[in-house]
Each structure stands twice: as C-alpha cells, then as structure tokens.
MOPAC internal coordinates of N, CA, C and O (Angstrom, degrees):
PM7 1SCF
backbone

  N    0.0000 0     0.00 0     0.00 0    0    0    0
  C    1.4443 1     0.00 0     0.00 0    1    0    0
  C    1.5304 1   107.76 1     0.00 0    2    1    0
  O    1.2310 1   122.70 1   -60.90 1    3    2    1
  N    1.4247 1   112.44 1   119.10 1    3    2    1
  C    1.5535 1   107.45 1   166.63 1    5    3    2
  C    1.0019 1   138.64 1  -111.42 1    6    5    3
  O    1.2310 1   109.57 1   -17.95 1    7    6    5
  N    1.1091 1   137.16 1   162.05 1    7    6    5
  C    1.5110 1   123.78 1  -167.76 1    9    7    6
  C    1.4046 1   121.78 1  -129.61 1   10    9    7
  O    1.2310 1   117.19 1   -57.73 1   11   10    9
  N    1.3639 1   122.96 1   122.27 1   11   10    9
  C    1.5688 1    90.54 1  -173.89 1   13   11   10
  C    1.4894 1   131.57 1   -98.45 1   14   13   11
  O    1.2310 1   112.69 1    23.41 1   15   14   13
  N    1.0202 1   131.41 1  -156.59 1   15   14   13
  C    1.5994 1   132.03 1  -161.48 1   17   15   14
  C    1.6636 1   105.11 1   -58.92 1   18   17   15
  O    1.2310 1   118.00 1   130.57 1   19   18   17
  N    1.2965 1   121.41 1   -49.43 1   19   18   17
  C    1.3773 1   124.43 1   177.56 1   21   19   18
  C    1.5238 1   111.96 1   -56.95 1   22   21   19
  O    1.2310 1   121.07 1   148.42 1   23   22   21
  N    1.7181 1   115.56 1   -31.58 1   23   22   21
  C    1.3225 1   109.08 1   176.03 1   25   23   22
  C    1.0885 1   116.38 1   -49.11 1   26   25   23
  O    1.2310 1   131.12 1   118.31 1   27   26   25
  N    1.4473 1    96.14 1   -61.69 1   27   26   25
  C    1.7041 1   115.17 1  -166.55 1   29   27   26
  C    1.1527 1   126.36 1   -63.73 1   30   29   27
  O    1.2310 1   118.57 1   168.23 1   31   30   29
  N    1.4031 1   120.34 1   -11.77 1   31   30   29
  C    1.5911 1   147.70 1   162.83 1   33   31   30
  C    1.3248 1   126.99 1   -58.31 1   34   33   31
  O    1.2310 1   125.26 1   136.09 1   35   34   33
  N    1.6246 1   107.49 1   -43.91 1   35   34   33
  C    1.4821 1   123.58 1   141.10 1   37   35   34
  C    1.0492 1   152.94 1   -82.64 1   38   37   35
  O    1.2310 1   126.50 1   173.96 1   39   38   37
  N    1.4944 1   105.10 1    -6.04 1   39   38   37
  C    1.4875 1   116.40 1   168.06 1   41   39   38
  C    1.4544 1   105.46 1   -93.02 1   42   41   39
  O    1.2310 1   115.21 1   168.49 1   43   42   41
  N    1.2043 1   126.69 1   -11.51 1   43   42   41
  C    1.1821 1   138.81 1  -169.44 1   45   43   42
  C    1.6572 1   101.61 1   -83.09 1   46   45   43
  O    1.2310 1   119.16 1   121.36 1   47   46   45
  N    1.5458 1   119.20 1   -58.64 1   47   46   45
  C    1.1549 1   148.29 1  -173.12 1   49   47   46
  C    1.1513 1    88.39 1   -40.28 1   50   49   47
  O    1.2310 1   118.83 1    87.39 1   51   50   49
  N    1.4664 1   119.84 1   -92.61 1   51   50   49
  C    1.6411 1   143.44 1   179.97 1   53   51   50
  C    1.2589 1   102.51 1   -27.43 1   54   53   51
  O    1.2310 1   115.13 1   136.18 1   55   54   53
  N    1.0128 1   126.83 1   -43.82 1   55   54   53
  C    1.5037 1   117.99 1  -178.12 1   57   55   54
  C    1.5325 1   111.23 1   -75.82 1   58   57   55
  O    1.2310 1   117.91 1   128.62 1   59   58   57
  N    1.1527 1   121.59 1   -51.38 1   59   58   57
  C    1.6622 1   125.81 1   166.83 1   61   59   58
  C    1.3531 1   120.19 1   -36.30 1   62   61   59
  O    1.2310 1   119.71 1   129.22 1   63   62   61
  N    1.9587 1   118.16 1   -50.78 1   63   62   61
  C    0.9217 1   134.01 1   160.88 1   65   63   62
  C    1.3474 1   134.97 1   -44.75 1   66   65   63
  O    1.2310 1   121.26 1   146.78 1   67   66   65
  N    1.5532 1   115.20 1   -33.22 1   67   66   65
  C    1.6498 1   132.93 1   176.49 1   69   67   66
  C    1.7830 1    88.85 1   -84.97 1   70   69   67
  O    1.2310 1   127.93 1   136.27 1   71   70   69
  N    0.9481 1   102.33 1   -43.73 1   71   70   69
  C    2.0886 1    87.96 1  -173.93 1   73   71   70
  C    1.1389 1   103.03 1   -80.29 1   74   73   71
  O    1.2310 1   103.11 1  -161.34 1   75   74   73
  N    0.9065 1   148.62 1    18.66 1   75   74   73
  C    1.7575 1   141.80 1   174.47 1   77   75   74
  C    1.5458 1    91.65 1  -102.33 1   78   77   75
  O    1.2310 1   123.82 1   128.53 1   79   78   77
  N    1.5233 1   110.28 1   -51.47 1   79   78   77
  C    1.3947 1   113.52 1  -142.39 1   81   79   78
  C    2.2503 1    87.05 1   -86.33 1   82   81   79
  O    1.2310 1   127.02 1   161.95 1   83   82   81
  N    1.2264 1   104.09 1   -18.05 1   83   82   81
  C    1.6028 1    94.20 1   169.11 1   85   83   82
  C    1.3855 1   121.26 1   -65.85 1   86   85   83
  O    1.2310 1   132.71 1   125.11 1   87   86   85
  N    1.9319 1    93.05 1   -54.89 1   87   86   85
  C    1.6813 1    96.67 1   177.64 1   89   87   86
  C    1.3463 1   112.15 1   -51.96 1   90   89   87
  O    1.2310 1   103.88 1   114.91 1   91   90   89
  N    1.4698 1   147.29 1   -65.09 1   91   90   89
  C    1.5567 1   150.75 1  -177.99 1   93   91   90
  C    1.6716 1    76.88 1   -38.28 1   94   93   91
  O    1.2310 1   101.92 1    86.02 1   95   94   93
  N    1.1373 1   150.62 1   -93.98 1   95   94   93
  C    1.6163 1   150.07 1  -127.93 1   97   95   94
  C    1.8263 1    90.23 1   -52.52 1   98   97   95
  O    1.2310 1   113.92 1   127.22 1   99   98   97
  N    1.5062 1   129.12 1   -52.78 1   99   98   97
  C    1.2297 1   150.66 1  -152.27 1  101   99   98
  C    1.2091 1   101.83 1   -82.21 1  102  101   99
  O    1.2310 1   112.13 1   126.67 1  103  102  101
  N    1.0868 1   132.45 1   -53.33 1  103  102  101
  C    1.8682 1   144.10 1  -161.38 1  105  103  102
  C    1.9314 1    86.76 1   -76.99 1  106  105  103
  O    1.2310 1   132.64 1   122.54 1  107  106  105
  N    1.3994 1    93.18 1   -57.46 1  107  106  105
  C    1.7264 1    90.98 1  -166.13 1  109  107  106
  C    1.6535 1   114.78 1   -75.79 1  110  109  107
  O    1.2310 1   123.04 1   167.24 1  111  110  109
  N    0.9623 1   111.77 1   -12.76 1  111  110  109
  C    1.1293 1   128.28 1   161.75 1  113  111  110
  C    2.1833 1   114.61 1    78.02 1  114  113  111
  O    1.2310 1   143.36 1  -146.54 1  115  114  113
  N    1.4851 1    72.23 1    33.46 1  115  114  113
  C    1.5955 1    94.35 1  -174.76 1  117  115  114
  C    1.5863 1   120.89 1   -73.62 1  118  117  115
  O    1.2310 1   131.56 1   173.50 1  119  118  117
  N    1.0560 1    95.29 1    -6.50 1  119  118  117
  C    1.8034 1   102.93 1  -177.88 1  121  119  118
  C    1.2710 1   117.56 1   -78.50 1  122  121  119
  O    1.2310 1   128.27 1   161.81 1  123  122  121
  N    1.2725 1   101.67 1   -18.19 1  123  122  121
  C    2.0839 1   114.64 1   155.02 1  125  123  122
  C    1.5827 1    99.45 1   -49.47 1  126  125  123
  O    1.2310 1   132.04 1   102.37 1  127  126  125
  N    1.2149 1    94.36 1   -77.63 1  127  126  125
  C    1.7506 1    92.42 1  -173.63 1  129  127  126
  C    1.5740 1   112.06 1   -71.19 1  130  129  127
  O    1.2310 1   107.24 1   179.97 1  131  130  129
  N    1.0830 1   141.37 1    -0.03 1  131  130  129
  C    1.7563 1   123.99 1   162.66 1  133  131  130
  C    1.8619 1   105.01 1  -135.43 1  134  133  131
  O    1.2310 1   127.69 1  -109.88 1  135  134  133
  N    1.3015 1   102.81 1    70.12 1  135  134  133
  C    1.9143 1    92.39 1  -163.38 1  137  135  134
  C    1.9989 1    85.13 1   -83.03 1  138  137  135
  O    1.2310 1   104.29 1   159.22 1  139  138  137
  N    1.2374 1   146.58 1   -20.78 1  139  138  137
  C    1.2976 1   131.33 1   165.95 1  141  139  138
  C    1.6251 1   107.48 1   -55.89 1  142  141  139
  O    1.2310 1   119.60 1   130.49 1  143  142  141
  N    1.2545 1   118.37 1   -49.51 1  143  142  141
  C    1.6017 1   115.95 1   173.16 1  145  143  142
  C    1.2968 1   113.17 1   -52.11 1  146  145  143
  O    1.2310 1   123.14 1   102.48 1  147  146  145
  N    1.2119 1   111.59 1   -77.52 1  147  146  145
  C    1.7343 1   122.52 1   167.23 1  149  147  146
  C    1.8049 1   102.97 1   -22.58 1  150  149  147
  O    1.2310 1   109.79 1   139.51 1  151  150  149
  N    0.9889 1   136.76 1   -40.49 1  151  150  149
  C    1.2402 1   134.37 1  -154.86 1  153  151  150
  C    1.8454 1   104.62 1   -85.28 1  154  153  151
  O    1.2310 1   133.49 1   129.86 1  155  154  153
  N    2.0312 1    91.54 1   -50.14 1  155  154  153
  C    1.4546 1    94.34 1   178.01 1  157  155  154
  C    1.4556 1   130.80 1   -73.85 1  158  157  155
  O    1.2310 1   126.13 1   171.98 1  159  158  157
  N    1.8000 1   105.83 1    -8.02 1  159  158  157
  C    1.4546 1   108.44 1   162.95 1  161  159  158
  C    1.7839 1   120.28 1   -76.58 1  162  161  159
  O    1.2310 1   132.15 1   150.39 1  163  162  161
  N    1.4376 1    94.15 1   -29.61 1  163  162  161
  C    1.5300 1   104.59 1   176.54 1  165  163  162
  C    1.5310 1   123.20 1   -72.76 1  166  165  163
  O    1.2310 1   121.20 1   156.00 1  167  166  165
  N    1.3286 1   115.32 1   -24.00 1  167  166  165
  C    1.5920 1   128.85 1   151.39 1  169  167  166
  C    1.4119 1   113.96 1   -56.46 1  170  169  167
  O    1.2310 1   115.20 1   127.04 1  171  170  169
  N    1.6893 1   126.71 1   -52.96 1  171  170  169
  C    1.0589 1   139.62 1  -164.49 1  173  171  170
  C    1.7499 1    99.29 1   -65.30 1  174  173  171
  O    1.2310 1   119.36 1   111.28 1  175  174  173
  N    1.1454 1   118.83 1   -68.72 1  175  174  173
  C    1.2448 1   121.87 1   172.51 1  177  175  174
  C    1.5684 1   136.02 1   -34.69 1  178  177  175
  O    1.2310 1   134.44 1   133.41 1  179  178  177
  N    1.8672 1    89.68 1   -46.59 1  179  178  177
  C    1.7306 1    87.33 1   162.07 1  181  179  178
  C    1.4950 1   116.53 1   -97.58 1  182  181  179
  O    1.2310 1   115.26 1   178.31 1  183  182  181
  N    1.3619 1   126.59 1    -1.69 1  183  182  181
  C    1.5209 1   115.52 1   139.82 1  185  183  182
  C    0.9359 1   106.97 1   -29.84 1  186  185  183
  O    1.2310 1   122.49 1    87.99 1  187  186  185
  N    1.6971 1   112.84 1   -92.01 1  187  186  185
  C    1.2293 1   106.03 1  -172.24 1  189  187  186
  C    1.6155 1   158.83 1    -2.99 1  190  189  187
  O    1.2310 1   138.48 1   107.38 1  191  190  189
  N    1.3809 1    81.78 1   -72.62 1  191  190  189
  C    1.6131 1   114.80 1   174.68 1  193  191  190
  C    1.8333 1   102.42 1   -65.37 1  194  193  191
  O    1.2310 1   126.94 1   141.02 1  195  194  193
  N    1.5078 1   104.26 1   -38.98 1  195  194  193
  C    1.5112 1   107.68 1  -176.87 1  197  195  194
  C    1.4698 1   112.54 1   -69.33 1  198  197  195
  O    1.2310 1   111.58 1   164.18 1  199  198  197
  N    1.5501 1   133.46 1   -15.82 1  199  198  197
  C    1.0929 1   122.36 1  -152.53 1  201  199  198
  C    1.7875 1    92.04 1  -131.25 1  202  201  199
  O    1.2310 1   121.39 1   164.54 1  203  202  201
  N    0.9616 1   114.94 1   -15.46 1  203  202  201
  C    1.4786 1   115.17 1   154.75 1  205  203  202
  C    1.5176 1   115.35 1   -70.17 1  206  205  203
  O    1.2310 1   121.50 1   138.22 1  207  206  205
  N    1.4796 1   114.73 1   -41.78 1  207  206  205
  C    1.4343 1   112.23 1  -176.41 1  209  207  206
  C    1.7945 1   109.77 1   -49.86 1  210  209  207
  O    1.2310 1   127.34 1   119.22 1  211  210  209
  N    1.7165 1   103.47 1   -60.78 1  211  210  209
  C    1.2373 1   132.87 1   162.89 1  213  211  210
  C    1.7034 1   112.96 1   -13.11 1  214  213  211
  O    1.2310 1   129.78 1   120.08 1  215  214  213
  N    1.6432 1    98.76 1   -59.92 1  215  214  213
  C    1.5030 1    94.51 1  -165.70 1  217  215  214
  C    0.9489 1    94.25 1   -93.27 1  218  217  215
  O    1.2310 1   108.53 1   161.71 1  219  218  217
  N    1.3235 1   139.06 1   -18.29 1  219  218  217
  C    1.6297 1   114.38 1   172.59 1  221  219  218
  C    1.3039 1   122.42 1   -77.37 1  222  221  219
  O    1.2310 1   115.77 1   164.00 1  223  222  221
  N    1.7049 1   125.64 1   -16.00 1  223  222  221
  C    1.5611 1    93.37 1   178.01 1  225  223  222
  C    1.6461 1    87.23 1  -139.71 1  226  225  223
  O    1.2310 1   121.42 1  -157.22 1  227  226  225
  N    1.3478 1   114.88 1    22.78 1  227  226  225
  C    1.9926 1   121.38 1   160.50 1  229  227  226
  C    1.3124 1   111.89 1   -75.39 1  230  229  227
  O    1.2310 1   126.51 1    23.88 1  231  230  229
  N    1.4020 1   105.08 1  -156.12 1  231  230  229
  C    1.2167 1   125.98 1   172.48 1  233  231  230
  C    1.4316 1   102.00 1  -140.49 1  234  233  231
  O    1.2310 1   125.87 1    10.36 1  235  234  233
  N    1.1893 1   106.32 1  -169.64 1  235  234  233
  C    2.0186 1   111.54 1  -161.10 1  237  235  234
  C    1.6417 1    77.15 1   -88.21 1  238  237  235
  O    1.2310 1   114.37 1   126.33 1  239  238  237
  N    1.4941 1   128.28 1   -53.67 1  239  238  237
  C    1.5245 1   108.16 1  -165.93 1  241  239  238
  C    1.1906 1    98.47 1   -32.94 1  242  241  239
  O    1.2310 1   118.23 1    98.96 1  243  242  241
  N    1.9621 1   120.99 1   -81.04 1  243  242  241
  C    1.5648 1   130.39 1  -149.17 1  245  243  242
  C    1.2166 1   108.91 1   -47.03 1  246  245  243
  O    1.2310 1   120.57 1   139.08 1  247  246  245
  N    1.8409 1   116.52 1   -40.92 1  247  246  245
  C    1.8053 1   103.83 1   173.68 1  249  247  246
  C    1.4673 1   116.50 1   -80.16 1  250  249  247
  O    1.2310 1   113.80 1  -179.83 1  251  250  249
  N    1.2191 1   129.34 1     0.17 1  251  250  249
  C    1.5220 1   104.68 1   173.96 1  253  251  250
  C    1.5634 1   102.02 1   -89.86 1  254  253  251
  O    1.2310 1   122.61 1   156.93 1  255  254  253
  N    1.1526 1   112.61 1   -23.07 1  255  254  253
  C    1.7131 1   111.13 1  -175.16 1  257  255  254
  C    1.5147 1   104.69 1   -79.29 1  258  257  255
  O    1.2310 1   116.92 1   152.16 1  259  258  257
  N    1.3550 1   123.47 1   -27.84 1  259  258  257
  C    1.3033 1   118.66 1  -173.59 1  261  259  258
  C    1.4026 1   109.91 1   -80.39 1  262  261  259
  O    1.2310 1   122.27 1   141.18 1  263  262  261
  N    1.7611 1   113.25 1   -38.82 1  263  262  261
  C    1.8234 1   135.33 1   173.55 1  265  263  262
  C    1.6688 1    97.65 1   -51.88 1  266  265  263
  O    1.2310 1   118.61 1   151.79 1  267  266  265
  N    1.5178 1   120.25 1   -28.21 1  267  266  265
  C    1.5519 1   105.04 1  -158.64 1  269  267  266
  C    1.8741 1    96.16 1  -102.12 1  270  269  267
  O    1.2310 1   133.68 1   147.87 1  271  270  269
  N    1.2530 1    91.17 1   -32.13 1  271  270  269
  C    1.8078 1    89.20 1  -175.39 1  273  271  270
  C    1.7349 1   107.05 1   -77.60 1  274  273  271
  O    1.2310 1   111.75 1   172.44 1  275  274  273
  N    1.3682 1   133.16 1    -7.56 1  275  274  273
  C    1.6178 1   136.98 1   152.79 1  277  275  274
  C    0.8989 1   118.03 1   -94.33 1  278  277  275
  O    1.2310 1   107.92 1   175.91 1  279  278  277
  N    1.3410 1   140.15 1    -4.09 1  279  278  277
  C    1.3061 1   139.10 1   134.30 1  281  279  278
  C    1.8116 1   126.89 1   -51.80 1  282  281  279
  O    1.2310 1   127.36 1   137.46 1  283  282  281
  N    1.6167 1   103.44 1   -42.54 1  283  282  281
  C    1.2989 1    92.60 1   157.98 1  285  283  282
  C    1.3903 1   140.06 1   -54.51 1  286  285  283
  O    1.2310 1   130.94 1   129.10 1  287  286  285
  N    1.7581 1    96.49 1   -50.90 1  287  286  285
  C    1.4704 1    98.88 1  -177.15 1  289  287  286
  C    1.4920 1   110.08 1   -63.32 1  290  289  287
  O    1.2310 1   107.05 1   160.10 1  291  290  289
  N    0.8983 1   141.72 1   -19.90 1  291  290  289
  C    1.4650 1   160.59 1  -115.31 1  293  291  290
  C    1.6930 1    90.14 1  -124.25 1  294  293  291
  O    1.2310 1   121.44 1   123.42 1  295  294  293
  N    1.3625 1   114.85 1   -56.58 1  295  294  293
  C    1.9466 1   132.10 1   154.98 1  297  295  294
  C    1.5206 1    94.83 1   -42.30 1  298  297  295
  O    1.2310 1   110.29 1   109.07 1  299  298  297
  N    0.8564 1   135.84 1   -70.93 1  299  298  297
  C    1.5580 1   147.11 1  -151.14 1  301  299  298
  C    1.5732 1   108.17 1   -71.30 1  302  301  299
  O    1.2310 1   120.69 1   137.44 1  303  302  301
  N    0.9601 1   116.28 1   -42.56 1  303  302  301
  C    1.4323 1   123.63 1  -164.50 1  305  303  302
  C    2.0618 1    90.35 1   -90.05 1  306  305  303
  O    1.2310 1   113.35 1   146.45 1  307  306  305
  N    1.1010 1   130.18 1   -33.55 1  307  306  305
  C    1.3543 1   120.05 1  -168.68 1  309  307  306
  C    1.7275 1    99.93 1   -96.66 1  310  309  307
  O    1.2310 1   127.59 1   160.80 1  311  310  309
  N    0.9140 1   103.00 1   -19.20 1  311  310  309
  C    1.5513 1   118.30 1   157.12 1  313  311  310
  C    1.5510 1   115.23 1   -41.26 1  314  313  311
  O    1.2310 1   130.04 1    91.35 1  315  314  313
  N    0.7829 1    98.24 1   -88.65 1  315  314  313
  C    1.7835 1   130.45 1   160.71 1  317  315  314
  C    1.6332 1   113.63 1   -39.60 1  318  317  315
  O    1.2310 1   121.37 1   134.68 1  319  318  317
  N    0.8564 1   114.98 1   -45.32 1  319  318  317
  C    1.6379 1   111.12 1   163.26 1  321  319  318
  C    1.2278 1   129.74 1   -92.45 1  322  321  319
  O    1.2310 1   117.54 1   173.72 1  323  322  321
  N    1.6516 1   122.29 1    -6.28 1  323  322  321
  C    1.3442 1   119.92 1  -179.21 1  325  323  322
  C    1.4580 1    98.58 1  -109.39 1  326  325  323
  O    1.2310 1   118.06 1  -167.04 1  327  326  325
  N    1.5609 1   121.30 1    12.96 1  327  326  325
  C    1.4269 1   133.61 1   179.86 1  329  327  326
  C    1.7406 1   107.29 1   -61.28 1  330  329  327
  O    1.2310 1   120.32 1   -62.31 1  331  330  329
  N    1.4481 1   117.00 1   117.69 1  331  330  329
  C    1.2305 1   114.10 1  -171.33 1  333  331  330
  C    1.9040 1    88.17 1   -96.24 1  334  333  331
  O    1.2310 1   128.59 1   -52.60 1  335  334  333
  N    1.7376 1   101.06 1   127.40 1  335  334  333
  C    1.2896 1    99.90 1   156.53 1  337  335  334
  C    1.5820 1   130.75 1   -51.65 1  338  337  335
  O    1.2310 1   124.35 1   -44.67 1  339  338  337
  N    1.9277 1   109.25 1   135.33 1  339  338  337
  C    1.5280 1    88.71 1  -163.73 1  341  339  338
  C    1.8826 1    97.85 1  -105.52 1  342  341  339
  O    1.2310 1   120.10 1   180.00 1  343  342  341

C-alpha cells in the first residue's frame, strides 16, 4: 500500500497535533482533571504510530484487521468519556 506525499502530510500533521495537545495536558498538568481524555489522546497517538508501522512493512490484510480492532477501542474509550453521569 502506498501513500503519497499529501498522505503522509496528514498523517504526519495529526500526529504532531495529538503531541502538542498531550504536552499542554502534561506541562499543565491537566490530566488530573481529564485522565479519560488524556487516555483517548494516548490511544490516538499509538494508533497512529501503530497503523503506520502496519502499512509500512504489512499488508492491507494486517492493516484492515489492525484499523478495525483500534477502532473498537477507540468506540470504547469515546464511549466512556461522552458518558453523561446519570
């Protein structure tokens, strides 16, 4: 699977974007008060990193099975944080 320069520009982006937005959580020390957020950026990130690894030395099987099983947790975790106390 290849990708070209614009891909990688945005997958790149998104990833820059989740580490900015961790460090501000880390520096400010805000992850006391949102550690479910903190958690779903920290999933997001090693998605990331997990599904780039994937396509660079997988095949489309290993990333669609790996894309569908972080998608769950990924369900689960926004689940869990958009949970309105009842």
């Amino acid at each position: 699977m290849q990708l070209t320069g614009l891909d990688l520009l945005f997958w790149a982006a998104g990833l820059g974007a989740h580490l900015m937005l961790l460090c501000v959580l880390l520096i400010r020390r805000r992850f006391r008060d949102f550690p479910i957020f903190t958690l779903f950026i920290l999933s997001n990130i090693g998605r990331t990193v997990a599904l780039f690894l994937v396509q660079l030395y997988g095949n489309k099987t290993s990333y669609f099975y790996t894309y569908w099983s972080l998608a769950i947790l990924d369900t689960v975790l926004r689940d869990i944080q958009f949970r309105r106390p009842e």
